[in-house]
Biopython code that builds the backbone (N, CA, C, O; Angstrom):
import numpy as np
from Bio.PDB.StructureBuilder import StructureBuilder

atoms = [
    (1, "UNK", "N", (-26.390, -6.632, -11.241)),
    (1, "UNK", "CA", (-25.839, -5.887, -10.121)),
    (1, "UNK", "C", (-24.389, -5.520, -10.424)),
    (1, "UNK", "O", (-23.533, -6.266, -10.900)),
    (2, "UNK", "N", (-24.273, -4.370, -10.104)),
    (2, "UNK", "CA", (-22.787, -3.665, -10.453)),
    (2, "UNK", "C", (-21.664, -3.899, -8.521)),
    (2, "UNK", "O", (-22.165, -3.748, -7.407)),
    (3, "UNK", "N", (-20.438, -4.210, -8.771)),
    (3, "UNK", "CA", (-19.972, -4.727, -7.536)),
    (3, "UNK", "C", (-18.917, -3.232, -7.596)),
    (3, "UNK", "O", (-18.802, -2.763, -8.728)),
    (4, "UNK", "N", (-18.386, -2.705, -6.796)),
    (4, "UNK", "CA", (-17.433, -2.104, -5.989)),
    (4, "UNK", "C", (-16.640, -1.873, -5.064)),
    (4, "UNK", "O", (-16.969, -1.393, -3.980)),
    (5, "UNK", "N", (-15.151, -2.293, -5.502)),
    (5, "UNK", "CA", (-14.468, -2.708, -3.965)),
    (5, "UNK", "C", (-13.988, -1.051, -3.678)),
    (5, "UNK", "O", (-14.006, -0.174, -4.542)),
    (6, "UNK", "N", (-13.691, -0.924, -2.684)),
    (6, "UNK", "CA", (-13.146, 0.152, -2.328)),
    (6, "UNK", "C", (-12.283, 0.485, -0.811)),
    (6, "UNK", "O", (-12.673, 0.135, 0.302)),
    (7, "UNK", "N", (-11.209, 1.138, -1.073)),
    (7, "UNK", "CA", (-9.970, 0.839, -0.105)),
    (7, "UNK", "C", (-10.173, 2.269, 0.270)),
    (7, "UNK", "O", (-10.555, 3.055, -0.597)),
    (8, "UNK", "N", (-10.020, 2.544, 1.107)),
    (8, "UNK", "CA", (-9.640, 3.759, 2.345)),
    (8, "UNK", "C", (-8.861, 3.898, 2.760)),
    (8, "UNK", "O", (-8.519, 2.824, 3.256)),
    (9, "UNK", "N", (-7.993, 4.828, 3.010)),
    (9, "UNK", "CA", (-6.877, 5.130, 3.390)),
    (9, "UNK", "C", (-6.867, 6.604, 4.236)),
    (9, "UNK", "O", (-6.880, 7.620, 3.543)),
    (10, "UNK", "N", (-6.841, 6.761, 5.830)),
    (10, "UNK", "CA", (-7.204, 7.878, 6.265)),
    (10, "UNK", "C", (-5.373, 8.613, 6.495)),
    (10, "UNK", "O", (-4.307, 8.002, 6.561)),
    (11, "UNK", "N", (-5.608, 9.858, 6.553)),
    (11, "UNK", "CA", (-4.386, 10.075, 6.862)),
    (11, "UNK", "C", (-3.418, 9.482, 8.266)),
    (11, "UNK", "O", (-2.244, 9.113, 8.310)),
    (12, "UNK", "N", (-4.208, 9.554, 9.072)),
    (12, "UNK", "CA", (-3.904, 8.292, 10.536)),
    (12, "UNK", "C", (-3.064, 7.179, 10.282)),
    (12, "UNK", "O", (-2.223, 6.893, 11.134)),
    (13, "UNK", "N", (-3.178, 6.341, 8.992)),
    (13, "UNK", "CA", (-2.512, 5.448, 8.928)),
    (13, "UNK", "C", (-4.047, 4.275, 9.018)),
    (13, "UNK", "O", (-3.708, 3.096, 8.908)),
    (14, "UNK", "N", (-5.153, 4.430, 9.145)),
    (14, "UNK", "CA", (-6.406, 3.314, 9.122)),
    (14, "UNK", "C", (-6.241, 3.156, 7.748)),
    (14, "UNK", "O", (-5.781, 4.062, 7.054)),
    (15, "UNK", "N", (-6.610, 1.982, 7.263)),
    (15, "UNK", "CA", (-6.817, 1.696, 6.159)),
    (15, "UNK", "C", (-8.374, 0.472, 6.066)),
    (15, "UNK", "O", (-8.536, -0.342, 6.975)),
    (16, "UNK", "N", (-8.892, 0.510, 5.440)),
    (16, "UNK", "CA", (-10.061, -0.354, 5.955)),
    (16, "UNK", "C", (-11.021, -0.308, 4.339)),
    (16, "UNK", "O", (-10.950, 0.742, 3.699)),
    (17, "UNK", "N", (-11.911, -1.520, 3.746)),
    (17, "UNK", "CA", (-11.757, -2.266, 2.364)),
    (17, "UNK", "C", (-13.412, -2.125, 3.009)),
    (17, "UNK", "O", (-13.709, -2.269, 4.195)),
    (18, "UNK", "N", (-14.492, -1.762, 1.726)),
    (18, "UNK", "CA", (-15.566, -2.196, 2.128)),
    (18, "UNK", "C", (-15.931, -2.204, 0.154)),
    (18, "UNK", "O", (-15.375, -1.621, -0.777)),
    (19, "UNK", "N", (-16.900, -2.994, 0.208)),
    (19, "UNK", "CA", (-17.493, -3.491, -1.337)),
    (19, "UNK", "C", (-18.773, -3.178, -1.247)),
    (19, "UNK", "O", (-19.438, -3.546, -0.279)),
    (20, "UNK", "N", (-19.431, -2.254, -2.525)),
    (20, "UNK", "CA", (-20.542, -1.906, -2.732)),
    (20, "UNK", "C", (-21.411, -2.743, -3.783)),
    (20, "UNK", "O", (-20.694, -3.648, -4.211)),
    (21, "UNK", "N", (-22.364, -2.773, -4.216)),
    (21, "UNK", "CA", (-23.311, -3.193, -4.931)),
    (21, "UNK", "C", (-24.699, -2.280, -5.158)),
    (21, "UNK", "O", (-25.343, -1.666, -4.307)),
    (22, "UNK", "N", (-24.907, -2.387, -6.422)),
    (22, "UNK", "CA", (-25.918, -1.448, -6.984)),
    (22, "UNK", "C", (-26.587, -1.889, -8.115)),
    (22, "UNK", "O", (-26.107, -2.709, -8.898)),
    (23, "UNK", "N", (-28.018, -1.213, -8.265)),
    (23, "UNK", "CA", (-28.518, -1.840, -9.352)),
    (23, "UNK", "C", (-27.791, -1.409, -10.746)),
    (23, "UNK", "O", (-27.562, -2.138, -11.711)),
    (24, "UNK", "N", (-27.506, -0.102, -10.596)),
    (24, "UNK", "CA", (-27.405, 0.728, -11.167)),
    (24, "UNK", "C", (-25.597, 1.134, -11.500)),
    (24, "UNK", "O", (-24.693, 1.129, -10.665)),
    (25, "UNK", "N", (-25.513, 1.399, -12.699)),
    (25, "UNK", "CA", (-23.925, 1.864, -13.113)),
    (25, "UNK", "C", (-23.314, 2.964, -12.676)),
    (25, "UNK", "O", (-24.058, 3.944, -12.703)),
    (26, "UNK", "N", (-22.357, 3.147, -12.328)),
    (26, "UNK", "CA", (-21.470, 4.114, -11.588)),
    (26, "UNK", "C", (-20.027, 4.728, -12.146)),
    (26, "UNK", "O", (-19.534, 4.115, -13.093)),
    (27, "UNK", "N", (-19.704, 5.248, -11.918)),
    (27, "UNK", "CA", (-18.488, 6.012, -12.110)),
    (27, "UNK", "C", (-17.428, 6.028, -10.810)),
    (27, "UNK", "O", (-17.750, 6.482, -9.713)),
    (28, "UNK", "N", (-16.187, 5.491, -11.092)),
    (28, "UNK", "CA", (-15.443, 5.605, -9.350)),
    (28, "UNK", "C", (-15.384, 6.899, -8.749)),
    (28, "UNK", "O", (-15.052, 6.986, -7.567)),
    (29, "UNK", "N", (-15.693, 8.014, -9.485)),
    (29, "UNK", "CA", (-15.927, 9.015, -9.161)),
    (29, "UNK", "C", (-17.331, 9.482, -8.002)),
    (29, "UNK", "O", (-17.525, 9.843, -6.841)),
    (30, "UNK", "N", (-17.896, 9.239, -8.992)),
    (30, "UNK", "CA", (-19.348, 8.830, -8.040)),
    (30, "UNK", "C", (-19.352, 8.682, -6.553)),
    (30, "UNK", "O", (-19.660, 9.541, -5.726)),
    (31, "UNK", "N", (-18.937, 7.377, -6.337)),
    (31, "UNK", "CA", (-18.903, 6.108, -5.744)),
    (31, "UNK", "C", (-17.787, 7.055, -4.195)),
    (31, "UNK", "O", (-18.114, 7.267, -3.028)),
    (32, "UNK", "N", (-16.602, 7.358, -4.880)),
    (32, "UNK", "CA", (-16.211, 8.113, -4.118)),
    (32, "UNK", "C", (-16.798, 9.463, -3.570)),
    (32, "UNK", "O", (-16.214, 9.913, -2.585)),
    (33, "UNK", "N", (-17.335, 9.822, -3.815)),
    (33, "UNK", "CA", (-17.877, 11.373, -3.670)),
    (33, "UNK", "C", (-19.343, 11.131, -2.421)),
    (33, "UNK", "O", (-19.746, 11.843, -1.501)),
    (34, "UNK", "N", (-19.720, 10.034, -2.865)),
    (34, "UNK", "CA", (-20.536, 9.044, -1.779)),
    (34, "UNK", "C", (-20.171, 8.808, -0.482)),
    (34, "UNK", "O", (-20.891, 8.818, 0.516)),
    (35, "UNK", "N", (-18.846, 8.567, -0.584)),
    (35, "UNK", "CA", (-17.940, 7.951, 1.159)),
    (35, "UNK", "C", (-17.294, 9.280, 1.343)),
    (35, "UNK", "O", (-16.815, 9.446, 2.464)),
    (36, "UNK", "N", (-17.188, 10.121, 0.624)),
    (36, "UNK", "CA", (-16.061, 10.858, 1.391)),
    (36, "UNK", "C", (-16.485, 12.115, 2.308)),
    (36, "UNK", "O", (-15.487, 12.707, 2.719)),
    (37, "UNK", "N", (-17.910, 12.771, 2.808)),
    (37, "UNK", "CA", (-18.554, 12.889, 3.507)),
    (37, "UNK", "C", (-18.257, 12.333, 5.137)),
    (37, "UNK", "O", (-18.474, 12.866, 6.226)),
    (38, "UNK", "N", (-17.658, 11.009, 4.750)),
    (38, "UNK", "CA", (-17.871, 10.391, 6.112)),
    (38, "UNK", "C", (-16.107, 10.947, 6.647)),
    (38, "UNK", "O", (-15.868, 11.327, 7.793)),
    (39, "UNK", "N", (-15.248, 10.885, 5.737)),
    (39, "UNK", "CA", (-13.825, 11.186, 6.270)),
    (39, "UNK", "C", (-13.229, 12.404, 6.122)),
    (39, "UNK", "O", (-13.666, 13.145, 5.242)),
    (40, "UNK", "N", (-12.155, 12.826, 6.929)),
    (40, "UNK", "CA", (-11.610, 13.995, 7.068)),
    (40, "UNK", "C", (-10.518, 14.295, 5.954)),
    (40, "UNK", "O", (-10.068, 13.261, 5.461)),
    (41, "UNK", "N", (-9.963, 15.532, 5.419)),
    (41, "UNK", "CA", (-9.526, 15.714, 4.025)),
    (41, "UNK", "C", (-7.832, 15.050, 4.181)),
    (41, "UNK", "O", (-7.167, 15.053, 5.217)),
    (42, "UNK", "N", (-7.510, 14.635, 3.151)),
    (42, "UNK", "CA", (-6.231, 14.031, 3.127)),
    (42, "UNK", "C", (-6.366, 12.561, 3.057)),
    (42, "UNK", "O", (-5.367, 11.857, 2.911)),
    (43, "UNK", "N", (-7.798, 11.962, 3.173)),
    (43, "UNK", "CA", (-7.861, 10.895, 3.188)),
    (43, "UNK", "C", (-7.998, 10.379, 1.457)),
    (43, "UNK", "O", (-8.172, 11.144, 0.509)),
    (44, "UNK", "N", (-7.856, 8.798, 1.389)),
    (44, "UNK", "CA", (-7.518, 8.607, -0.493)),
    (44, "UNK", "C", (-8.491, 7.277, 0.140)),
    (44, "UNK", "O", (-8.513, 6.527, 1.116)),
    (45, "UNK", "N", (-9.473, 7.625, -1.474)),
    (45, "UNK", "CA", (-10.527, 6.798, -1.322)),
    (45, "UNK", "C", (-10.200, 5.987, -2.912)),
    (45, "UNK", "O", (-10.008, 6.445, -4.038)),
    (46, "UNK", "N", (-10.242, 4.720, -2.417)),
    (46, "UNK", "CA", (-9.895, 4.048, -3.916)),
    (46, "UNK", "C", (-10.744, 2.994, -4.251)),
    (46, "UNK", "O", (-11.095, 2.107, -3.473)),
    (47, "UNK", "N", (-11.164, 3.135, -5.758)),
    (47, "UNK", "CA", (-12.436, 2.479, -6.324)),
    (47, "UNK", "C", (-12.188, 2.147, -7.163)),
    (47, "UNK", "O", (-11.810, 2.924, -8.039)),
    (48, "UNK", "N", (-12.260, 0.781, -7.373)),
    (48, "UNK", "CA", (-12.160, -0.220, -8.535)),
    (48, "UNK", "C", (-10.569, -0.177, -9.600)),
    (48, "UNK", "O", (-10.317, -0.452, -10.773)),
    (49, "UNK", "N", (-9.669, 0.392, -8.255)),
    (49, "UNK", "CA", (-8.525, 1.062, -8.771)),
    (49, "UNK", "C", (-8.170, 2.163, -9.228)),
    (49, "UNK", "O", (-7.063, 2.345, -9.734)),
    (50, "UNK", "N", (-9.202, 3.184, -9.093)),
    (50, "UNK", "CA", (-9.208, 4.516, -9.264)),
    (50, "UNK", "C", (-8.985, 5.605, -7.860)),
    (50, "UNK", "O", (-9.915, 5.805, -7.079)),
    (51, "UNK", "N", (-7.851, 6.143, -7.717)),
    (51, "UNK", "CA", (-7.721, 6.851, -6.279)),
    (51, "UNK", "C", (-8.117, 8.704, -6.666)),
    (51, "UNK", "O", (-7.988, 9.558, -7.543)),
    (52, "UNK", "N", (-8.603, 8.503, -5.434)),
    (52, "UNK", "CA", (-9.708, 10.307, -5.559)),
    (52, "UNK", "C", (-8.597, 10.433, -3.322)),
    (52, "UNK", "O", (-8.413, 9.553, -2.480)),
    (53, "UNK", "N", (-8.241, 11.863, -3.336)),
    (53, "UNK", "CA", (-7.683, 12.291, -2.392)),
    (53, "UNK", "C", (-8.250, 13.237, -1.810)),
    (53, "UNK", "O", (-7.691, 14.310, -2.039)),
    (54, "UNK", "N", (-9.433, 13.325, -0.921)),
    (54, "UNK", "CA", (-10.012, 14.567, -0.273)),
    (54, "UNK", "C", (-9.342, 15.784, 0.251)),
    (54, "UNK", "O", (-8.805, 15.873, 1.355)),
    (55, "UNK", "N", (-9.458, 17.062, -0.991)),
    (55, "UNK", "CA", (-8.929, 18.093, -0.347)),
    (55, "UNK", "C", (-9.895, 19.352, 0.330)),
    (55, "UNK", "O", (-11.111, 19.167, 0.384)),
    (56, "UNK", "N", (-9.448, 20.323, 0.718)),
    (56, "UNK", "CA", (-9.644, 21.266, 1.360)),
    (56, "UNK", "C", (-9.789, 22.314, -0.087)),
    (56, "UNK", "O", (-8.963, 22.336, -0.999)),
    (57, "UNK", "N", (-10.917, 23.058, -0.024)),
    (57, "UNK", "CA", (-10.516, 24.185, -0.453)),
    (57, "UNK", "C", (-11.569, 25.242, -0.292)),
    (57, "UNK", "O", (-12.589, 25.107, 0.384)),
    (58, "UNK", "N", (-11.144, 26.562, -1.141)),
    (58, "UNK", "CA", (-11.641, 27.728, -0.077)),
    (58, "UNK", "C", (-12.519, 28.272, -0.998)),
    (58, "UNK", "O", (-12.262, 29.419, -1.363)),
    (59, "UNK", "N", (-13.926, 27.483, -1.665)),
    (59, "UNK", "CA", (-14.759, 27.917, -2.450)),
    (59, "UNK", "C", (-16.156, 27.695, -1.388)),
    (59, "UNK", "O", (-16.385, 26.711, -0.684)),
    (60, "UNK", "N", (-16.780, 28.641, -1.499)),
    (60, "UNK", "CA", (-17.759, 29.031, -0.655)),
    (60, "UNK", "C", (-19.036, 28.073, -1.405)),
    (60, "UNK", "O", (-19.878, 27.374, -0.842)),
    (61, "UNK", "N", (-18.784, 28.391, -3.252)),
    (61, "UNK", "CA", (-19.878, 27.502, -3.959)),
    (61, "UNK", "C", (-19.743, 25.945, -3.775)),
    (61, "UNK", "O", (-20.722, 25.222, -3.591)),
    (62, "UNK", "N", (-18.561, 25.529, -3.833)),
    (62, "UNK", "CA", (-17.898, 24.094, -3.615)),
    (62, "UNK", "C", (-18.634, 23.714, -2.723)),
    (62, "UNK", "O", (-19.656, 23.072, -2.964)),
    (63, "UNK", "N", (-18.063, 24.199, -0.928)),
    (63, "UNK", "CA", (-18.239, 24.094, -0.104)),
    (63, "UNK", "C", (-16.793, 23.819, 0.420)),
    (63, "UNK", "O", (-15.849, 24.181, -0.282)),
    (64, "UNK", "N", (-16.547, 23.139, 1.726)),
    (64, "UNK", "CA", (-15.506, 22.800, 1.974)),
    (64, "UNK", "C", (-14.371, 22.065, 1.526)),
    (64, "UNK", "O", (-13.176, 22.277, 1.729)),
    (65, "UNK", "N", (-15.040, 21.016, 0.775)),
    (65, "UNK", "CA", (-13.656, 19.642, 0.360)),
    (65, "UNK", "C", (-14.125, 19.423, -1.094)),
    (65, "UNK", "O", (-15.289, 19.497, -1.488)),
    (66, "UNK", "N", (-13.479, 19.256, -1.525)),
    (66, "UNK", "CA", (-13.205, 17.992, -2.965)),
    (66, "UNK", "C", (-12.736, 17.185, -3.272)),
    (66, "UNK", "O", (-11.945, 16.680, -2.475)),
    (67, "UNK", "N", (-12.892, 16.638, -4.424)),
    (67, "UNK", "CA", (-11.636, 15.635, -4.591)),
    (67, "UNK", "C", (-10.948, 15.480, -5.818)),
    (67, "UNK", "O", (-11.490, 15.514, -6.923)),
    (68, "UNK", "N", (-10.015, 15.347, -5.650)),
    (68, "UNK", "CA", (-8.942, 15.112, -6.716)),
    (68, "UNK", "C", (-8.350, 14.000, -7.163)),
    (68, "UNK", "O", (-7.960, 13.102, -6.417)),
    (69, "UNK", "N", (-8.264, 13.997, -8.200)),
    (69, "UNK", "CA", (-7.617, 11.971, -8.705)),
    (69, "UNK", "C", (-6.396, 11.820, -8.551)),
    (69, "UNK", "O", (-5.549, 12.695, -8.729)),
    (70, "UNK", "N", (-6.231, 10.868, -8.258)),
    (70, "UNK", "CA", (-4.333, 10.892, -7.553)),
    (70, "UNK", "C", (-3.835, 9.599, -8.409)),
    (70, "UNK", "O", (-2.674, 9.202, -8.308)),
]
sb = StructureBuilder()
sb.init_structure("model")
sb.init_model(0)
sb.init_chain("A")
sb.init_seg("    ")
for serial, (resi, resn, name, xyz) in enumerate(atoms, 1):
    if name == "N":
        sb.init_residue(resn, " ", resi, " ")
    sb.init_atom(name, np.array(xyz, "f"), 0.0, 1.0, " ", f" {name:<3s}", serial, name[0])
structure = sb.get_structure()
């Protein structure tokens, strides 16, 4: 089993820690791209010490948000 801690950080000022587990190997990339669906852009999602920052942008193929490594 593969473990994953991961820290949240919303722009609000919430900050809040949840740990994943999987059978399967991952990328913090991944892992992030997974949670960040759930939060609004500006928020920094950090995995296994790797920080990804949900942005905004104006690609129709994209869709609304991405993320970027910070």
């Amino acid at each position: 089993m593969y473990e994953y801690n991961i820290i949240i950080k919303q722009p609000t000022g919430k900050v809040s820690q949840n740990k994943i587990t999987s059978r399967f190997e991952k990328t913090p990339e991944m892992i992030a791209r997974s949670e960040m669906c759930w939060y609004s852009t500006g928020t920094i999602i950090e995995v296994n010490g790797k920080a990804f920052r949900k942005i905004h942008v104006d690609d129709a193929v994209k869709g609304y948000a991405e993320l970027e490594e910070v």
